[in-house]
C-alpha positions as CSV (number, residue, x, y, z in Angstrom):
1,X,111.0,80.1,94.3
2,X,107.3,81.0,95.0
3,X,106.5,81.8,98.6
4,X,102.5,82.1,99.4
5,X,102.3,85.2,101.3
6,X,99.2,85.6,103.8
7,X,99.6,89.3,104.3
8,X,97.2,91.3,101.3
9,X,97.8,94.7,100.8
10,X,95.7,96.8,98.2
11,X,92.4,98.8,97.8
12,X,89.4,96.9,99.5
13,X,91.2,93.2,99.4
14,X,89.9,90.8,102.2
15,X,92.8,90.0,104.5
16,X,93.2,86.7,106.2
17,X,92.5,88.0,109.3
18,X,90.0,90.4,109.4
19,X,90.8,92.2,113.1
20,X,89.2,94.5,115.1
21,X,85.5,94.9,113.1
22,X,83.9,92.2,115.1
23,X,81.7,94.7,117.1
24,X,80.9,96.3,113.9
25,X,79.6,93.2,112.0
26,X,77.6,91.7,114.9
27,X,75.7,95.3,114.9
28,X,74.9,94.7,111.6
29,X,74.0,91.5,111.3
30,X,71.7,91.9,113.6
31,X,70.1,94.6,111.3
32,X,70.1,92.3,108.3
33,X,68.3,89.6,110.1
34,X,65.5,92.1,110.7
35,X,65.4,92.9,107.4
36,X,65.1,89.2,106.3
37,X,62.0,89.4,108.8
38,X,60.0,91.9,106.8
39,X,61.0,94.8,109.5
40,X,62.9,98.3,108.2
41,X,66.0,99.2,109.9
42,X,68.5,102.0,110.0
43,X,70.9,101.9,107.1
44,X,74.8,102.6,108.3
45,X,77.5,104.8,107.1
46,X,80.8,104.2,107.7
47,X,83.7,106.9,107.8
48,X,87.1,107.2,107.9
49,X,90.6,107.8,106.7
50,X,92.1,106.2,103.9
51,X,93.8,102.7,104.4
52,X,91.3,102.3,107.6
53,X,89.4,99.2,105.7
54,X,86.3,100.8,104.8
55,X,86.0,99.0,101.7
56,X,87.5,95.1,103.3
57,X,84.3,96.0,105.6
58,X,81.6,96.9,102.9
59,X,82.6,93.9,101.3
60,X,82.4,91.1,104.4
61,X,79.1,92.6,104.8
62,X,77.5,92.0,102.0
63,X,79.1,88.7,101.9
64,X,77.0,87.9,105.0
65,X,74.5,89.9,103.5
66,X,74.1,87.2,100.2
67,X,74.2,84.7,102.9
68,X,71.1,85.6,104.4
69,X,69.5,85.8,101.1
70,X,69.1,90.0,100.9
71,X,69.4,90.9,97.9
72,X,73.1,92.9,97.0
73,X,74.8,95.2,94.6
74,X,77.6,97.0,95.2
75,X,78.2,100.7,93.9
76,X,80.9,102.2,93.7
77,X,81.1,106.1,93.3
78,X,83.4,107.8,91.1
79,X,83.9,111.5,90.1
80,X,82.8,110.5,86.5
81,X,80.5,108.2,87.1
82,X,77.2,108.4,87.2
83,X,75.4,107.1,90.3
84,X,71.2,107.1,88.5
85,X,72.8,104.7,85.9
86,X,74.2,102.6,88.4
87,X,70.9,102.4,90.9
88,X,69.0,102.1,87.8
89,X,70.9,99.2,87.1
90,X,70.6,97.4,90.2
91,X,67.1,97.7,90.9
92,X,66.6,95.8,87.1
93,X,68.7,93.1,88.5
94,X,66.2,92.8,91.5
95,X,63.6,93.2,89.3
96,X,64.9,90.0,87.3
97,X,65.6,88.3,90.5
98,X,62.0,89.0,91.6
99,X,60.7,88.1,87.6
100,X,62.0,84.3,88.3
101,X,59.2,83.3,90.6
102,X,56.0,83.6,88.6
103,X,53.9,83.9,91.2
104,X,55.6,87.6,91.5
105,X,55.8,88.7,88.2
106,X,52.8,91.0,88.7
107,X,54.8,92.9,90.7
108,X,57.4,94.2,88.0
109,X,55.2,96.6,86.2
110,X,55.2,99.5,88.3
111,X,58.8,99.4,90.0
112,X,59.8,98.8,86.4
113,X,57.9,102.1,85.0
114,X,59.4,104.3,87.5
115,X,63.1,102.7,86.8
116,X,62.3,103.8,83.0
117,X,61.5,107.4,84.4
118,X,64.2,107.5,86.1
119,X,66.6,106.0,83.2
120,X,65.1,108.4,80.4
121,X,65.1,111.5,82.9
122,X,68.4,111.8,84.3
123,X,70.6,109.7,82.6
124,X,70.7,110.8,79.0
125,X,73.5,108.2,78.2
126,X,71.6,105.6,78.6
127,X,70.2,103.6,75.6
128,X,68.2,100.8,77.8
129,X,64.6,102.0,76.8
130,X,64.0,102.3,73.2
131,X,61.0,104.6,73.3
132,X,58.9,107.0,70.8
133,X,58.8,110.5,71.2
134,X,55.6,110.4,72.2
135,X,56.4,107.7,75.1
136,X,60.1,109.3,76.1
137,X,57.7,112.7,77.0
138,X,55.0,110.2,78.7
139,X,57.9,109.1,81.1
140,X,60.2,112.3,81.4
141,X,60.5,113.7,85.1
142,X,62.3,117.2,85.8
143,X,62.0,116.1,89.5
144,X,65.0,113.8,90.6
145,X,64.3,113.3,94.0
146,X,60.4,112.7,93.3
147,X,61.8,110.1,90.5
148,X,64.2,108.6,92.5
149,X,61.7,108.3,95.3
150,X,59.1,106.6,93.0
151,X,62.0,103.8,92.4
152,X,62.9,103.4,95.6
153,X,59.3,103.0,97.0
154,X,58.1,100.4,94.0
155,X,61.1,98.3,94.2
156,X,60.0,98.6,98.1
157,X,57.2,97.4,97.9
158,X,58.1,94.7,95.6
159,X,60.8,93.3,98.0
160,X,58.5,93.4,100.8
161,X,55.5,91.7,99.0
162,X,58.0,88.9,97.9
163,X,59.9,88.9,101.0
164,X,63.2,89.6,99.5
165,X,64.6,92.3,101.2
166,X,67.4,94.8,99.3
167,X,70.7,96.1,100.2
168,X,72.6,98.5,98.6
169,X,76.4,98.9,99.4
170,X,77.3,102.1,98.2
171,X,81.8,102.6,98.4
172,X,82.9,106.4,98.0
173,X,80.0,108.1,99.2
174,X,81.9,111.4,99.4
175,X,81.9,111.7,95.5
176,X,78.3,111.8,94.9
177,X,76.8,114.6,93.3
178,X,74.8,117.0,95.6
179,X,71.7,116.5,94.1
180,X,72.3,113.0,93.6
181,X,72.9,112.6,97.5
182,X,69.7,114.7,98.7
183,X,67.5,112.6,96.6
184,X,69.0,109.1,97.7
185,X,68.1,110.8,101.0
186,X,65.1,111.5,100.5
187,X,63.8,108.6,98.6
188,X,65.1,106.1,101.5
189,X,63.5,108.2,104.1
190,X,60.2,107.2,102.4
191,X,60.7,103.8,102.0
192,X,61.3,103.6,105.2
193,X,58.0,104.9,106.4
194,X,56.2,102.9,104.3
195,X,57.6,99.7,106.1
196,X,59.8,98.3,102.7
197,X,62.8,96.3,103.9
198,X,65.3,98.7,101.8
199,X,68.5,99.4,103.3
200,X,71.5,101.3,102.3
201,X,75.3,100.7,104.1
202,X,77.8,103.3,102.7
203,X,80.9,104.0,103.5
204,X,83.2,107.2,102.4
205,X,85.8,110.0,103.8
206,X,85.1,111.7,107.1
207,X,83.9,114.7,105.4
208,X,80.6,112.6,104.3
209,X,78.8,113.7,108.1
210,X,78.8,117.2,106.9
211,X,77.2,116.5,103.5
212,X,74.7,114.2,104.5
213,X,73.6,117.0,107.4
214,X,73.6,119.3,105.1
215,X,71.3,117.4,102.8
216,X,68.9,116.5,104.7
217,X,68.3,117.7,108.8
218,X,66.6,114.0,109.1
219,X,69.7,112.5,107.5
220,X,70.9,112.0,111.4
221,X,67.6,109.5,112.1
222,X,68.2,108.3,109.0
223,X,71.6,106.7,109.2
224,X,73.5,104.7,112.0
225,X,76.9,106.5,111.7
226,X,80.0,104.6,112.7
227,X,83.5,105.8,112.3
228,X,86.2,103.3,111.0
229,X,89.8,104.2,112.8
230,X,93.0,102.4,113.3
231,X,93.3,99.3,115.0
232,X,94.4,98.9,119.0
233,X,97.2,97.4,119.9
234,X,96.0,94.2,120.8
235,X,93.9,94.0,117.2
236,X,96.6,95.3,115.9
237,X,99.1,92.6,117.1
238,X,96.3,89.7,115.7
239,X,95.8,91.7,112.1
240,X,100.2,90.5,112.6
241,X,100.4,87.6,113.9
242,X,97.0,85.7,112.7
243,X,98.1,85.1,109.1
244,X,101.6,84.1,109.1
245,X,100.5,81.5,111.7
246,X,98.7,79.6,109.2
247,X,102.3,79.0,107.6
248,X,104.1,78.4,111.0
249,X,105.8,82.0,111.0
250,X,105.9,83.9,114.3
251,X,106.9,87.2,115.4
252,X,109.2,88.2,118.8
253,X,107.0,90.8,120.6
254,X,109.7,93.4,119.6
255,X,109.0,92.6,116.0
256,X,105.3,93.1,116.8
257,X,105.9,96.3,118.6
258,X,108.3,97.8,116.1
259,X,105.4,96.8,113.0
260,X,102.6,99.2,115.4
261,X,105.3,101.6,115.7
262,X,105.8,102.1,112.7
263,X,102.2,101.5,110.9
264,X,100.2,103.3,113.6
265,X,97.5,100.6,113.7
266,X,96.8,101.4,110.1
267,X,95.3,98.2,108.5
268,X,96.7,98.9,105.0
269,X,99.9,100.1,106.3
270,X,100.1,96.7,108.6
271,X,99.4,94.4,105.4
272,X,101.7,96.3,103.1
273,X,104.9,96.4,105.7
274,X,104.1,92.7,106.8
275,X,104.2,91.8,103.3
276,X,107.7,92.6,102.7
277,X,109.2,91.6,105.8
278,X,107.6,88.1,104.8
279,X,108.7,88.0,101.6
280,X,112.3,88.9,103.2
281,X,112.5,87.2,106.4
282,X,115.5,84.7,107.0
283,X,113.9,82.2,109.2
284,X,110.7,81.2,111.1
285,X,110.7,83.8,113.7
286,X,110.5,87.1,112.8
287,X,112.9,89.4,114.6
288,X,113.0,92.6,115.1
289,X,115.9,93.7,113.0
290,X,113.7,92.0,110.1
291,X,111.3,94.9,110.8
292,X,114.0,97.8,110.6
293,X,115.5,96.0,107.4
294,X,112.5,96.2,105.5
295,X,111.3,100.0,106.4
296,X,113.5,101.7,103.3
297,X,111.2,99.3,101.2
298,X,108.2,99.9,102.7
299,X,108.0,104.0,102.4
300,X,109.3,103.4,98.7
301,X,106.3,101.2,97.9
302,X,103.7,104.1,99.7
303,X,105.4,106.5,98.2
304,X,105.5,105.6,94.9
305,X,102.1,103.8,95.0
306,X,99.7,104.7,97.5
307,X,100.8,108.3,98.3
308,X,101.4,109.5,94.9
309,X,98.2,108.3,92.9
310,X,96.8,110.7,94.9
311,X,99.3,114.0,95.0
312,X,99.7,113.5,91.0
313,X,95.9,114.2,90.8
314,X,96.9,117.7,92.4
315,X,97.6,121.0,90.4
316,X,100.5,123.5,90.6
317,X,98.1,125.3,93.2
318,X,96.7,122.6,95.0
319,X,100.3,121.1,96.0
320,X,101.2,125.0,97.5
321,X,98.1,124.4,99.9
322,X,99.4,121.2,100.5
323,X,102.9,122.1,101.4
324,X,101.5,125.3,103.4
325,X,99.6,122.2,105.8
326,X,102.6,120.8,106.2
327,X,104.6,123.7,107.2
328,X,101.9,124.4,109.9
329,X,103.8,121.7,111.6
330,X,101.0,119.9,113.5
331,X,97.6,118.5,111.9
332,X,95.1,119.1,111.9
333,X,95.6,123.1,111.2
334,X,93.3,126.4,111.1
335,X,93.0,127.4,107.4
336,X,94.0,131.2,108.7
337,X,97.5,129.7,109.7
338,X,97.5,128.4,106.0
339,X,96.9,131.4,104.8
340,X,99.5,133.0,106.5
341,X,101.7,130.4,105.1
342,X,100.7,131.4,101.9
343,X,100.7,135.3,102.3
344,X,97.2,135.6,101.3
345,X,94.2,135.8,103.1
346,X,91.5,132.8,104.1
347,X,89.0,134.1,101.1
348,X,91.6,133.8,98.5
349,X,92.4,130.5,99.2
350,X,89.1,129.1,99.7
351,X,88.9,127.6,96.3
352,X,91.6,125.7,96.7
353,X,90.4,124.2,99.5
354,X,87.0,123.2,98.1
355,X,88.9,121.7,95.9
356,X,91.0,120.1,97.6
357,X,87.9,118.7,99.5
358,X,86.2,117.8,97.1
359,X,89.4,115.3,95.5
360,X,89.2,113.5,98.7
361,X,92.9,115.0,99.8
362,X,91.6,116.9,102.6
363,X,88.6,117.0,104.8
364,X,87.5,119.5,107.8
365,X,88.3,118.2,111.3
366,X,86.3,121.1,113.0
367,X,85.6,124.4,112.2
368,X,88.0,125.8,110.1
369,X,90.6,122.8,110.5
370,X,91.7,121.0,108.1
371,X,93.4,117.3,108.2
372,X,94.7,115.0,105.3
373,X,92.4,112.2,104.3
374,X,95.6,110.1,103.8
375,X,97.4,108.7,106.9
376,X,101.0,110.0,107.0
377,X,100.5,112.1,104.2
378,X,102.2,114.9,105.7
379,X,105.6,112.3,105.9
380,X,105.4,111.5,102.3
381,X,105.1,115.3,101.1
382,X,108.3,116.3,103.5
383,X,110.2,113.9,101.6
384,X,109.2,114.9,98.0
385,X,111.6,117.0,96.6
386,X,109.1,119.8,95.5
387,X,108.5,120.4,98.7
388,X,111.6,120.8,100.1
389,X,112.6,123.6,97.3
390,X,109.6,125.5,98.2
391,X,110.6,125.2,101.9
392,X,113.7,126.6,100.9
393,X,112.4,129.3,98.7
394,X,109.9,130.0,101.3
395,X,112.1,130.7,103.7
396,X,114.6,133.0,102.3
């Protein structure tokens, strides 16, 4: 029989309930009314681990965003995909958004010639301008952060002279390319001195601080920073209870307290475990031995879903690192005491970890400390069975 269940587990769905972000989308709707006002704001980056509800976030703002009448488009950043394709893209749609009202159609000429210089520049698989040979050199640019600039300030200008201000939501931030980054920088900086209501709000891995500093000293002014963690305990307990109530499902407060133990506050973690124990539960109040029955289900699910998608992307060598974190025995770890794990020194294993880095697996806590981007990762490699024959090997 078909049982509705409230509780939605997966990458970036909305829950039910969305707890514990309140603070977070008052802030910024306060920002996006400016905008709607003809007034430049900050744009915001969010961090944090995975599972934290960056994405469930990104999206609920730019719901409210739509709402207000800003213009949206979400991006979403992959290692093989190209971000200038995707900007490019978007700004057409304003473009054509913009195009609908004839008394703004003069307006589309210049934002529209920059897009093209942009297009034919830097993304060379892109077949969206048909142009001569004569007019491809008329609009190539070796400069991407002057291009991307020239985009950034037209379609500006446009959106303030119509009074449709523009939002980007950019997901993944972490896996944009370094050049890519600098000039995204760069080219928002000067929007935002010229007064155009563009804004950005991003979200990626914690290791997205470093890259943006490093980018760009003004990258700090730039961008409102706010770090996504785990729910309290009291949000916690309503990211629980909220949605089954709906049904008329409740939970004992050892149930409740056994679900925090066991998820950490972890918003994914809490959707995925109250999942099963609703799909499993025997009667209308959730008890605490409902919890403890469903725990062997809920690390297989992780483990075979959520952990692994991510240690399968790992080589021979990268899953050595790995294993030599774990052995460290506490997290976040110095990358000399992985070393040492290792028998080799810290300069022989730096590639690893840049790579490692740069797959999203790991990110650095503090100088030379290093942390997994995935909550309870540590857990899932201890019970893998590669691990524990290195272990064994390791320590003979």
């Amino acid at each position: 029989m078909f049982k509705v269940n409230p509780y939605r587990p997966g990458a970036g769905l909305m829950p039910m309930y969305l707890a514990g972000r309140d603070e977070d989308i008052s802030n910024i709707e306060q920002m996006f009314m400016a905008s709607t006002m003809n007034v430049p704001t900050q744009s915001v980056i969010f961090s944090g681990l995975r599972g934290v509800g960056k994405t469930v976030l990104l999206n609920k703002l730019q719901k409210i965003a739509e709402d207000m009448d800003i213009f949206c488009r979400h991006i979403e950043i992959e290692e093989r995909n190209d971000f200038i394709s995707q900007i490019a893209t978007c700004s057409q749609a304003f473009l054509r958004k913009v195009s609908a009202k004839e008394k703004f159609k003069h307006l589309i000429q210049k934002p529209l010639d920059a897009i093209k210089s942009l297009v034919v520049s830097f993304d060379p698989n892109d077949s969206t301008f048909s142009l001569s040979l004569q007019d491809r050199e008329l609009y190539q640019s070796a400069n991407l952060t002057q291009s991307l600039m020239e985009v950034f300030t037209t379609i500006g200008e446009t959106a303030f002279k119509s009074e449709t201000p523009i939002c980007f939501f950019i997901d993944e931030i972490q896996y944009m390319k370094e050049a890519e980054l600098g000039a995204l920088i760069a080219a928002l900086h000067r929007t935002n001195q010229l007064g155009y209501p563009v804004m950005v709000v991003g979200a990626g891995l914690p290791k997205i601080y470093k890259m943006l500093s490093d980018e760009k000293s003004y990258s700090e002014r730039l961008f409102l920073y706010e770090e996504i963690g785990t729910l309290t305990e009291g949000q916690s307990r309503k990211a629980i209870v909220e949605p089954a109530k709906r049904f008329g499902i409740s939970y004992t407060d050892e149930a409740i307290d056994e679900i925090i133990r066991i998820t950490k506050g972890y918003p994914f973690f809490i959707q995925q475990l109250c999942q099963i124990v609703y799909n499993n539960m025997k009667n209308e109040m959730i008890v605490r031995s409902d919890i403890e029955d469903s725990i062997p289900a809920f690390f297989k699910v992780l483990d075979t879903g959520f952990f692994k998608v991510r240690y399968e992307r790992c080589s021979e060598g990268d899953k050595k690192f790995i294993f030599a974190m774990v052995r460290c025995g506490e997290l976040p770890c110095t990358v000399s005491n992985i070393a040492r794990q290792l028998d080799k020194n810290v300069k022989q294993i730096s590639p690893t970890r840049a790579q490692l880095i740069n797959k999203g697996i790991i990110y650095p806590v503090r100088h030379s400390e290093l942390d997994f981007t995935v909550p309870e990762f540590s857990g899932f490699i201890q019970r893998t069975s590669e691990y524990v024959q290195w272990d064994e090997e390791e320590s003979i």
